[in-house]
Backbone as a ProteinNet text record, in pm:
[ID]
protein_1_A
[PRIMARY]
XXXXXXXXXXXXXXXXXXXXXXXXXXXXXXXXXXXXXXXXXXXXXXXXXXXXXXXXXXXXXXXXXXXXXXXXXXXXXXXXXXXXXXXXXXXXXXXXXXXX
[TERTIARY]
3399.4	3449.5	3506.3	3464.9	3521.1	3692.9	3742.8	3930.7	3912.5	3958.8	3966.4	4143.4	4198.6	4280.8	4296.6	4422.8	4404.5	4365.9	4378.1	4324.6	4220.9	4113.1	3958.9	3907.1	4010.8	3962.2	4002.5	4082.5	4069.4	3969.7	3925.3	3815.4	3716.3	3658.6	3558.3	3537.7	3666.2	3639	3574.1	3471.3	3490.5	3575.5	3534.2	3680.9	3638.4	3758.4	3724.7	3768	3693.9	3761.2	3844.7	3926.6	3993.2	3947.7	4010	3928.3	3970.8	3881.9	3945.4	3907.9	4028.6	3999.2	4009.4	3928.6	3828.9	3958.4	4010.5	4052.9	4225	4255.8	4420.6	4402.2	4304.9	4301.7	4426.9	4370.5	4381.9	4560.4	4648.7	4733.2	4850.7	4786.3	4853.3	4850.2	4757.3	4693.2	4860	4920.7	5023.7	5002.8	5125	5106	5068.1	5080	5033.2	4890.2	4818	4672.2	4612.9	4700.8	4594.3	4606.2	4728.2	4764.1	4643.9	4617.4	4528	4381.7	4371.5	4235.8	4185.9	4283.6	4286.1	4251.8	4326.7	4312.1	4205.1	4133.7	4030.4	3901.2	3882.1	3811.1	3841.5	3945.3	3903.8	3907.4	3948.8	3877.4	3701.5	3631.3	3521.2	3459.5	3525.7	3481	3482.5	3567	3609.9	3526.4	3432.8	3357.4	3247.8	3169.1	3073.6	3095.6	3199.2	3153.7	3173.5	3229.7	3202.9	3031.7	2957.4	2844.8	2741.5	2794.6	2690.3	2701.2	2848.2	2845.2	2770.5	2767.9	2741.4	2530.4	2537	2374.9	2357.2	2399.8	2383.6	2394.4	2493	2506.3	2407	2339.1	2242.4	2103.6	2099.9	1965.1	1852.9	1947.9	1826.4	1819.3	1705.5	1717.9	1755	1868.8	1952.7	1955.7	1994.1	2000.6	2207.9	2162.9	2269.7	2391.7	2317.8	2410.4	2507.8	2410.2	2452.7	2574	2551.5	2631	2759.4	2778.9	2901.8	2965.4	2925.6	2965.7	3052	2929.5	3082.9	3156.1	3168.2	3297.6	3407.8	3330.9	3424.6	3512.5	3458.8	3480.9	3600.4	3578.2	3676.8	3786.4	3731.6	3862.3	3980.6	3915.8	3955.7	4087	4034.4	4073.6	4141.1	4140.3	4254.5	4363.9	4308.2	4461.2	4547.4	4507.6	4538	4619	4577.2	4640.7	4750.6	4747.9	4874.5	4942.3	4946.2	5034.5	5078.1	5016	5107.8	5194.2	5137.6	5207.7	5391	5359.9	5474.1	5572.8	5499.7	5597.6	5628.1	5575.6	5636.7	5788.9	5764.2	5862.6	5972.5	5939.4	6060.2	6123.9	6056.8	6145.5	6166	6172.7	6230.6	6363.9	6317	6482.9	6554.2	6536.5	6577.1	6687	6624.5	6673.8	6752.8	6748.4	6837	6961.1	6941.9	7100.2	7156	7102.5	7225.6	7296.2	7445	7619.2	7568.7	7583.3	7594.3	7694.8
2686.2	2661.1	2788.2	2831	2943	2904	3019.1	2975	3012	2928.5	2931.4	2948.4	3090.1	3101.6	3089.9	3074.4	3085.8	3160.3	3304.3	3417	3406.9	3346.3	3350.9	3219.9	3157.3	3022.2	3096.6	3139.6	3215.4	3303.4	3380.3	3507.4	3386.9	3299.2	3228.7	3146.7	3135.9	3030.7	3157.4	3102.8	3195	3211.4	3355.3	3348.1	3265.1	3192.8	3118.2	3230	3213.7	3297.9	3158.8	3281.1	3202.3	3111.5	3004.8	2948.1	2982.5	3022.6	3104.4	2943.3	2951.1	2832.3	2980.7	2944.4	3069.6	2963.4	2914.5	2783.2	2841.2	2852.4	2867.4	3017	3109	3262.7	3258.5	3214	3214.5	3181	3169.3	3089	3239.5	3355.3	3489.9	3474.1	3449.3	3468.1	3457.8	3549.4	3496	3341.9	3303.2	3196.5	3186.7	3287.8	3329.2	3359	3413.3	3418.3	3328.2	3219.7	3060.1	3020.6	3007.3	2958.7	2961.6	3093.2	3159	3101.9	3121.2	3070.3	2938.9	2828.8	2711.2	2713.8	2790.6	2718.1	2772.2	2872.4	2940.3	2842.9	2732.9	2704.3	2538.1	2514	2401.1	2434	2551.3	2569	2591.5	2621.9	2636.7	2489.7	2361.3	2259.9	2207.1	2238.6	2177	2244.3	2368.6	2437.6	2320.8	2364.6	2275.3	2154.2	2054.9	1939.1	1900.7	2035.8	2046.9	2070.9	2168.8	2188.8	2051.7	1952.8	1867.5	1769.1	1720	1623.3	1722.3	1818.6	1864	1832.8	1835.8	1889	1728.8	1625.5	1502.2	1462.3	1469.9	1455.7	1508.2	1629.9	1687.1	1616.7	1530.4	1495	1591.7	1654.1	1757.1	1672.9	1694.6	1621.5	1683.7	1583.4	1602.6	1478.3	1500.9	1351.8	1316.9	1180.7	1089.4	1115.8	1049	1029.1	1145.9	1288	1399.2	1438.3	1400.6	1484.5	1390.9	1256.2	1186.5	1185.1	1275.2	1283.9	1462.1	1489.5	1605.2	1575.6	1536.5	1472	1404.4	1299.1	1246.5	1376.9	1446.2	1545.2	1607	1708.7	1780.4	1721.3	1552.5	1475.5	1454.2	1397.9	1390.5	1531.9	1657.9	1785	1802.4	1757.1	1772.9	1686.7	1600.5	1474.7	1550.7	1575.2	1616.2	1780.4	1850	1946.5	1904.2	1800.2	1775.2	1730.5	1617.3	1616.1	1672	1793.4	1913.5	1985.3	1998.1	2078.4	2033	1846.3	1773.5	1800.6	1812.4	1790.4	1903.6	2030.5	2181.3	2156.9	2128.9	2126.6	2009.2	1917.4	1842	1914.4	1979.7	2003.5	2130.3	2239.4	2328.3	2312.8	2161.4	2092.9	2064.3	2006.8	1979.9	2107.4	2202.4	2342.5	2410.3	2379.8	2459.8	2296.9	2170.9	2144	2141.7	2274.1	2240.1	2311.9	2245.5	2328.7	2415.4	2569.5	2713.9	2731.9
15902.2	16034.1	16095.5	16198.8	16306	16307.9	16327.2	16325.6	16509.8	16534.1	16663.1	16739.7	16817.6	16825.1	16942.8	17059.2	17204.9	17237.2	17217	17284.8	17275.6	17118.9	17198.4	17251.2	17240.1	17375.9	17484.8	17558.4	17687.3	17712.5	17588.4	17619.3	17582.8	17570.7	17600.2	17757.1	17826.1	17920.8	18049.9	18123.3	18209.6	18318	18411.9	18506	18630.5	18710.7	18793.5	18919	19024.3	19159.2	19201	19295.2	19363.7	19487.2	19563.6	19624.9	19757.7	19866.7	20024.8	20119.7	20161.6	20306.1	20391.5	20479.9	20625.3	20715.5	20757.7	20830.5	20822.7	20714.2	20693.1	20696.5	20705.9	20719.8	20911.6	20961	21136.7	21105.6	21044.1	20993.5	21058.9	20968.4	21001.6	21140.6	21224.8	21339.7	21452.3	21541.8	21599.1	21706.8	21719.9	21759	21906.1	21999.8	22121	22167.8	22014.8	21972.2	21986.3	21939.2	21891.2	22035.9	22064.5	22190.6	22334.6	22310.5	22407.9	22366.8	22263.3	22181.8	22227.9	22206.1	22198	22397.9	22460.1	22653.1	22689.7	22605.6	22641.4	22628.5	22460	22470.8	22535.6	22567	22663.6	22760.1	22836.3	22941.4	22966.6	22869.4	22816.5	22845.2	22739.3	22765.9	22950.1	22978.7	23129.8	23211.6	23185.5	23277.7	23219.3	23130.5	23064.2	23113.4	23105.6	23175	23302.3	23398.4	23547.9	23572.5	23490.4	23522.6	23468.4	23394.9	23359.1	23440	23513.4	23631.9	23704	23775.2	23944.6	23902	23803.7	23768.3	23729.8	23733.3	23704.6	23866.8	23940.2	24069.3	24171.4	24089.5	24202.1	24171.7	24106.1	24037.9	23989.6	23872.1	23829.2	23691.3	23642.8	23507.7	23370	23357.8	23262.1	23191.6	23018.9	22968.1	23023.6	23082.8	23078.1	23047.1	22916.9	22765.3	22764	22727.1	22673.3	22839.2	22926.1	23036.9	23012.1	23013.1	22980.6	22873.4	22749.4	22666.5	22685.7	22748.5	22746.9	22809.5	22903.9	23001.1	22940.1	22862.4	22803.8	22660.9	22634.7	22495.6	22612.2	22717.1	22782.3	22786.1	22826.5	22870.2	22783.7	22655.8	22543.9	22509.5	22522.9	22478.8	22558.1	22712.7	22765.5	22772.6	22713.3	22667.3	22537.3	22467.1	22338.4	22366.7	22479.3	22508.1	22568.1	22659.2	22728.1	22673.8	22556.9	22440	22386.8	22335.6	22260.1	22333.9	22509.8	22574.6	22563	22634.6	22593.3	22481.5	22343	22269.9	22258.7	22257.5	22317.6	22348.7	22474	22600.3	22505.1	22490.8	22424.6	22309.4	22210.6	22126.3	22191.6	22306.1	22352.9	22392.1	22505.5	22547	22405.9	22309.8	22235.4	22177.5	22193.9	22116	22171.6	22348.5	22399.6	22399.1	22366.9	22406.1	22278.4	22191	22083.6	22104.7	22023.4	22063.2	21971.7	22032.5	21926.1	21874.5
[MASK]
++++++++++++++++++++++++++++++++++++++++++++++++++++++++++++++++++++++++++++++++++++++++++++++++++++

């Protein structure tokens, strides 16, 4: 029987890398960065689904489906922005009425 010690159970296992989330990298990212990031691309969406109503409205052919769906996607993104904006602003008030 082989004597098997820890050290050559470790020098047998191989090495594992570490594991990278690409996602929590942006994390460093300042918060004014994201900030900007984030109004940039719903403003992005909100152009995009200005141009798929006017081009649905002008009767050029476009699918339907696909034009109310971005509409609805912008809409969506801009609900979800105005929520965050909200709770921004609340916990700001929040911060300035504390006794220093």
């Amino acid at each position: 029987m082989a004597d098997l010690t820890i050290s050559s159970a470790r020098a047998a296992q191989p090495a594992i890398a570490p594991v990278r989330f690409p996602e929590l990298d942006r994390a460093a990212e300042p918060f004014g960065a994201t900030l900007g990031r984030a109004v940039t691309e719903l403003d992005g969406m909100q152009r995009q689904a200005e141009d798929a109503a006017v081009a649905l409205a002008a009767g050029k052919s476009v699918d339907t489906a696909q034009s109310v769906a971005q509409v609805e996607k912008a809409n969506i993104a801009f609900q979800f922005a105005l929520s965050i904006r909200n709770k921004l602003l609340e916990a700001y008030q929040d911060v300035m009425r504390m006794p220093v």
